[in-house]
C-alpha positions in Angstrom: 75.0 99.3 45.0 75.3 97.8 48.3 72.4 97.8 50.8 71.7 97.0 54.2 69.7 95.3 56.1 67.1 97.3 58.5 64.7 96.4 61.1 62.0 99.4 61.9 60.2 98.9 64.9 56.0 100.0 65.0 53.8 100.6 67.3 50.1 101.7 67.9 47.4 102.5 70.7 45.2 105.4 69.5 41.9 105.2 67.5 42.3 102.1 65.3 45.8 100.9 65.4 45.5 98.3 63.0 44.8 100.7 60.3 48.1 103.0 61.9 50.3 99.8 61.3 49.1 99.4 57.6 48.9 102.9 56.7 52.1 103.0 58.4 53.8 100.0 56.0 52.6 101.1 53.1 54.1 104.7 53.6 57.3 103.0 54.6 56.8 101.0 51.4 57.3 103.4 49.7 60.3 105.1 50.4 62.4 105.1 47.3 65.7 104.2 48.6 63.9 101.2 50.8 62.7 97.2 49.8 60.7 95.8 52.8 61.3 92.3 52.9 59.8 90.5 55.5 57.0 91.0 58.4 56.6 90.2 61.4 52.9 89.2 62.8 51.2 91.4 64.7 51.6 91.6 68.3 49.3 92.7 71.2 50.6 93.9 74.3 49.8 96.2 77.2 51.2 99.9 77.6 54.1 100.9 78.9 53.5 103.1 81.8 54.9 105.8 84.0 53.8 106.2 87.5 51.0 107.9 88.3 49.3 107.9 84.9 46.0 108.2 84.0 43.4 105.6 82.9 43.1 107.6 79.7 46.9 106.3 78.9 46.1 102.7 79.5 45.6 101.7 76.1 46.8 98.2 74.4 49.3 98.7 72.3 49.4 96.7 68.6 53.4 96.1 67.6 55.1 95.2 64.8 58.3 94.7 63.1 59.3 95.2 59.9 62.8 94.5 58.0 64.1 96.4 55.1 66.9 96.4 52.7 68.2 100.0 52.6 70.6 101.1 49.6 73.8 102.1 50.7 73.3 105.9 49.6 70.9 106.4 52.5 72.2 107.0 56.1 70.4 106.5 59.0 70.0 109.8 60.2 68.8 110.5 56.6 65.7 107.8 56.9 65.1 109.2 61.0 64.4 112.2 59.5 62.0 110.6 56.3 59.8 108.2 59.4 59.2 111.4 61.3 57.7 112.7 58.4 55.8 109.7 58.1 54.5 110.2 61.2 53.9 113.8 60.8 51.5 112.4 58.0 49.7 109.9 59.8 48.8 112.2 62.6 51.2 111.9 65.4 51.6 115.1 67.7 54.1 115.8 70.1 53.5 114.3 73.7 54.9 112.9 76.9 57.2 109.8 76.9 55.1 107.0 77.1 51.8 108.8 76.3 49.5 107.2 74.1 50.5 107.1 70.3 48.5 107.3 67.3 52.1 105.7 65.6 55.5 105.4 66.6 58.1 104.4 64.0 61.6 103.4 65.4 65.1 102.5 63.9 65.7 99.3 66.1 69.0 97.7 64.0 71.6 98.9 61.2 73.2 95.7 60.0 75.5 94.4 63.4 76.4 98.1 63.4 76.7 100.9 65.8 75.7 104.4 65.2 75.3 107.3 67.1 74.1 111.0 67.0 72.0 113.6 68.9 69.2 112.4 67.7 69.7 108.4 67.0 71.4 105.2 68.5 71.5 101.9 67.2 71.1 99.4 67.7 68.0 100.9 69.9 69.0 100.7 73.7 66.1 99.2 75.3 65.2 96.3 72.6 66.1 93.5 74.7 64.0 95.3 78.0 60.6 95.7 75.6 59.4 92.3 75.0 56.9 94.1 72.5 60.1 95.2 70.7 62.0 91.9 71.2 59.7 89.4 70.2 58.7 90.4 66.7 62.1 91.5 66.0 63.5 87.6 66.8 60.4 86.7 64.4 61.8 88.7 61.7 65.7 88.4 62.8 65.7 85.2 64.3 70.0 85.6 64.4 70.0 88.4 66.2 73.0 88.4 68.4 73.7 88.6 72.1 72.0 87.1 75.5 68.2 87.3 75.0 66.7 87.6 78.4 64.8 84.1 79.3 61.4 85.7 79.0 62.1 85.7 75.0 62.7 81.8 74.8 59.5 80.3 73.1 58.4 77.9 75.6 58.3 80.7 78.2 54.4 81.9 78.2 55.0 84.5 80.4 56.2 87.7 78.7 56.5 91.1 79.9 53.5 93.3 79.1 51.5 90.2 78.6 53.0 90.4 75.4 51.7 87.9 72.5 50.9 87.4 69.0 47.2 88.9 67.9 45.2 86.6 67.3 42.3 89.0 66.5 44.7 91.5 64.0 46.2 90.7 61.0 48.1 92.4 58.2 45.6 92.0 55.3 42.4 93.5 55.2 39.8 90.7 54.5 37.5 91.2 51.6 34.3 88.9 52.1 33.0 88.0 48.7 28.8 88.0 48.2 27.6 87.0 45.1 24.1 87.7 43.8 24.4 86.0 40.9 22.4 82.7 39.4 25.9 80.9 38.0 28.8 81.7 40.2 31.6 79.0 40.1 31.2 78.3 43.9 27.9 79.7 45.7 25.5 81.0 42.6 22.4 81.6 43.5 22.9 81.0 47.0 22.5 84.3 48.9 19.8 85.8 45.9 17.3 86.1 48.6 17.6 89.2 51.3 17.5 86.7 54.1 19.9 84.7 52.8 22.3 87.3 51.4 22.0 89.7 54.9 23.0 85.9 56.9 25.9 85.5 54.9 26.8 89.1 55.2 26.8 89.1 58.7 28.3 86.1 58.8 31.7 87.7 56.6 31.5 90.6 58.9 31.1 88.6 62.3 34.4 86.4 61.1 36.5 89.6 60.4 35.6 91.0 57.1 35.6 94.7 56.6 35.3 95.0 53.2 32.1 93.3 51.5 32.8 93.3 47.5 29.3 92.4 45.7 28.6 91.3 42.3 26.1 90.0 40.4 27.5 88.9 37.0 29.6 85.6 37.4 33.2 85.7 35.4 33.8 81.8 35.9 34.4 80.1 32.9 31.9 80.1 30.1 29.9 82.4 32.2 27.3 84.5 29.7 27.3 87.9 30.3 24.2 89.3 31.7 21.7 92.9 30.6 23.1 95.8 31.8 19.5 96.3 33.7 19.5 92.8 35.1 22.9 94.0 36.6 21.6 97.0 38.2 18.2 95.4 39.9 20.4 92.6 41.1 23.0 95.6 43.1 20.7 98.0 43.6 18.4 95.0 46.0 21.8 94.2 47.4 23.0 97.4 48.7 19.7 98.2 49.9 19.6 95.5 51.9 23.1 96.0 53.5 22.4 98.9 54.5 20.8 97.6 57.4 23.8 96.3 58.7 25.7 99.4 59.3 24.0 100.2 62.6 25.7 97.0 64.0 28.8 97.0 61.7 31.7 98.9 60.6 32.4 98.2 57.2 33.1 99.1 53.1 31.6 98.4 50.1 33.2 97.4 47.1 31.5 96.9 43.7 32.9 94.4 41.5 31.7 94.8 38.1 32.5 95.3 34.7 30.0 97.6 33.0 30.3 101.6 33.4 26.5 101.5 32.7 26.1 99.4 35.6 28.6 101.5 38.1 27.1 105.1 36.9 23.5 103.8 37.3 24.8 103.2 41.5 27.6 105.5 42.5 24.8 108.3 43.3 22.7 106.4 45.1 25.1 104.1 47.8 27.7 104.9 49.7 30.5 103.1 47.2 33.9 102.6 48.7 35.7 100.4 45.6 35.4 99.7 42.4 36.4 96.4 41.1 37.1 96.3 37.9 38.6 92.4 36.5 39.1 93.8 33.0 41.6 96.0 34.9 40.0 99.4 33.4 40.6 98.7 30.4 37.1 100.9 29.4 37.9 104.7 28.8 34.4 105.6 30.4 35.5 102.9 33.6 38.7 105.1 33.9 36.7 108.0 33.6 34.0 107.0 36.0 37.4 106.6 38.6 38.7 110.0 37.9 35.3 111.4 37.8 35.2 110.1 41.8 38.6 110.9 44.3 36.8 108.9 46.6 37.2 105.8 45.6 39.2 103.4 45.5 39.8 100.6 42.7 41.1 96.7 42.6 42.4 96.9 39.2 43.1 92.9 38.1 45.3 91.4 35.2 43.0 89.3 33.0 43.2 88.3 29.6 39.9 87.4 28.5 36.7 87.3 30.9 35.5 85.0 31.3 39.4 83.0 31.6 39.6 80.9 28.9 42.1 78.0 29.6 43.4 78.6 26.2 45.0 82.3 26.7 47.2 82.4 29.2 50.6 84.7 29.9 52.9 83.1 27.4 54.7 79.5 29.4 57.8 80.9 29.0 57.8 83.6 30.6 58.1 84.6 34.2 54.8 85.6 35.2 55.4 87.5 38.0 57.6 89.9 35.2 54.8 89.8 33.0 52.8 91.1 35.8 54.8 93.9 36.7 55.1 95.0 33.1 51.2 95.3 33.1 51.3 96.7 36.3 53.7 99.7 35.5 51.8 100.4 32.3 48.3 100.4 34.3 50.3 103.1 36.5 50.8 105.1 33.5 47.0 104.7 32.1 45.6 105.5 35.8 48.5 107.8 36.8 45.4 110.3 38.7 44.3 107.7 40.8 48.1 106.4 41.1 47.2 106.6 45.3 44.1 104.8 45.3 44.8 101.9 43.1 45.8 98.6 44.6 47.2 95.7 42.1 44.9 92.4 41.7 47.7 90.2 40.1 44.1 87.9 38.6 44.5 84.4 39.7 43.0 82.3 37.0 42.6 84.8 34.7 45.3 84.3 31.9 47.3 82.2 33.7 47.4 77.8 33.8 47.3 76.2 37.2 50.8 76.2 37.6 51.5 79.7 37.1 49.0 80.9 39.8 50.8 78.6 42.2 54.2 80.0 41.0 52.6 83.7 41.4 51.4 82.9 44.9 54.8 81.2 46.4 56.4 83.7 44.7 54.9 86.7 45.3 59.0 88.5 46.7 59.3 89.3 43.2 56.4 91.5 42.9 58.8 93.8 45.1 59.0 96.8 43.1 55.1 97.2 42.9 54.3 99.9 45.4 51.0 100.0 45.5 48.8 98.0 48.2 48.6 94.0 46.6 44.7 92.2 46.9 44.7 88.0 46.6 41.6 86.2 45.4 42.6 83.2 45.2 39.6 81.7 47.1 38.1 77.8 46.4 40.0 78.7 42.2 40.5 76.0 40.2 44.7 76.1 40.4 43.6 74.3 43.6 43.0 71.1 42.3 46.7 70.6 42.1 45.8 70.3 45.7 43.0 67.9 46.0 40.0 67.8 43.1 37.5 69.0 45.4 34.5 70.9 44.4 34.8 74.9 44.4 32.1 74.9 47.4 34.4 72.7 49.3 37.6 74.1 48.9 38.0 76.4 51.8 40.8 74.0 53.0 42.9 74.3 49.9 42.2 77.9 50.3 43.7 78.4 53.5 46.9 76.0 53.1 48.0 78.0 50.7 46.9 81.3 52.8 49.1 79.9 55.1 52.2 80.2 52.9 51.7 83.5 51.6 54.3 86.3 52.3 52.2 89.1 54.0 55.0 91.4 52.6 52.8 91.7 49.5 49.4 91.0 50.4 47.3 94.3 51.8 43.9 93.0 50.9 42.4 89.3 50.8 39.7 88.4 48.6 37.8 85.3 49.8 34.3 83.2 50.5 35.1 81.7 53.7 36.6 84.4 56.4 36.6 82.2 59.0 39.1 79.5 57.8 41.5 82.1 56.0 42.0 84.0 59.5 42.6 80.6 61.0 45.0 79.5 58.3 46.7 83.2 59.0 47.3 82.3 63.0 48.7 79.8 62.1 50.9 81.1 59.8 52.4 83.2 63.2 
């Protein structure tokens, strides 16, 4: 079947527009008959204003692009009418042109086609006037025909709406890691001590972290696994301790660990917001404690044995990126009542040699026909050495060139030690 190629246009400036644009994306993911293919960065950019309007519409606006491959069986008033739904869903009320907007979801090009109804034209008449329309839409469309206006070349700082690329927002959602263990392959026994564990907290959160995921039984290799009550004391300190940051911070907690002991022993008595299971929930009484709880949500990896052994990994011949999805879509079946809170952790190094967690990582297109939201931890891993054999501790760098070379496409969440360098390594990217 044919398909076409589709660029939707987004845009945000009510309550937190970051989280609009994502929760927007992943919506638009998944629409059946559409593959979205490529991002464009996020971009920042003042609001488009009528005379006379109030301070209260003077919002900055967050913008985006996105470009899609649409099967041929879907026509474009057909997918108007599915985004208007999406932004039914995500809040959006009815309201003056050019009033503030939680989202705003817009068909900006059909192919080099024309098409016009009531309701609809494309290409979208004002792209080339909205330089917060225009300048992602190059980004993603780079061929895009016609006279651009001289605003749009690159060297031009000047835009229109003081239009430019965020460099405060960004498409993943970073997940600081905190370890409170003794024998972590990086940073165990580092942040043990509340002072130590509440600076490097802050510090995650200060750099751009809003999720915090804390554990306190290390996975590395030839790790031993540690007493169930051990466990508990270890998280139960932790998460007491945080909770003194939530006056100053906004942020989520995310438990990585193992043991359904260890999780019951806590959901009732902290405010929980993942679970992080690397054995993928595998455990009947893990699944249960998910279903047992709508709230949360779970990173659900791929591993083969925890600790990784280098010995048993996904089968050399193989593609791993299909041997991934095949897990993936039988994980969808085994956690079908949580199938909206799950998000995939493809597990690099777990089960996989060196090579195949660089091929899983510059490949990551072909993970298309997961739906579900995507987390990376591939932070300071030993795959890096391929890279430069660096310590873990010191291999932030590593970490961040290949950040830089991901395809956003399919990363919602990023796992990672260092914040600070991955956001760079993500500006950079733009």
């Amino acid at each position: 079947m044919r398909s076409h190629v589709v660029a939707l246009g987004l845009g945000s400036n009510l309550q937190a527009p970051i989280e609009n644009l994502r929760r927007a994306l992943n919506e638009i993911k998944n629409i059946h008959e559409l593959k979205v293919v490529k991002l464009s960065s996020i971009y920042e950019s003042d609001a488009q204003l009528p005379e006379n309007a109030t301070a209260a519409w003077n919002h900055q606006y967050l913008n985006a692009v996105v470009l899609c491959e649409v099967k041929s069986s879907l026509y474009p008033n057909q997918l108007l009418k599915k985004l208007k739904e999406i932004e039914k869903r995500l809040g959006r009320q009815d309201s003056a042109k050019w009033a503030p907007r939680l989202i705003d979801i817009d068909i900006l090009l059909w192919d080099h086609t024309v098409y016009v109804d009531d309701d609809l034209k494309i290409p979208h008449p004002q792209i080339k006037e909205r330089s917060f329309v225009l300048l992602p839409l190059l980004e993603v469309w780079p061929e895009l025909p016609g006279e651009k206006p001289n605003w749009a070349l690159p060297w031009v700082l000047d835009k229109p709406f003081n239009t430019k690329k965020s460099d405060q927002h960004f498409w993943p959602k970073m997940v600081g890691i905190l370890n409170v263990t003794e024998d972590s392959f990086s940073d165990g026994g580092q942040f043990n001590r509340p002072e130590a564990l509440l600076l490097q907290a802050q510090r995650l959160l200060k750099t751009g972290a809003t999720v915090l995921d804390i554990g306190a039984e290390s996975t590395r290799p030839g790790a031993k696994p540690i007493e169930p009550a051990e466990e508990v004391a270890r998280l139960k300190s932790a998460l007491s301790d945080l909770k003194t940051l939530q006056n100053d911070f906004e942020f989520e907690i995310s438990l990585d660990c193992r043991n359904p002991e260890v999780v019951a022993a806590l959901l009732g008595q902290f405010a929980i917001n993942y679970l992080n299971d690397v054995t993928g929930f595998q455990s009947s009484a893990m699944r249960g404690l998910l279903e047992e709880s709508p709230e949360l949500k779970a990173f659900v990896m791929h591993s083969l044995t925890v600790p990784p052994s280098k010995n048993e990994i996904i089968d050399p011949r193989q593609n791993p990126n299909e041997t991934l999805t095949q897990w993936w879509q039988q994980k969808l079946i085994d956690l079908e009542f949580a199938s909206d809170r799950i998000i995939f952790d493809p597990g690099i190094g777990f089960g996989k040699s060196k090579w195949q967690n660089l091929y899983i990582l510059r490949n990551l297109h072909q993970l298309s026909s997961v739906r579900q939201p995507i987390m990376i931890g591939h932070s300071r891993k030993s795959f890096l050495t391929l890279l430069c054999d660096r310590p873990a501790p010191l291999r932030d760098l590593e970490t961040a060139l290949v950040t830089k070379d991901l395809n956003l496409t399919y990363v919602q969440y990023l796992r990672v030690h260092d914040v600070e360098s991955q956001r760079i390594a993500l500006r950079s990217q733009q």
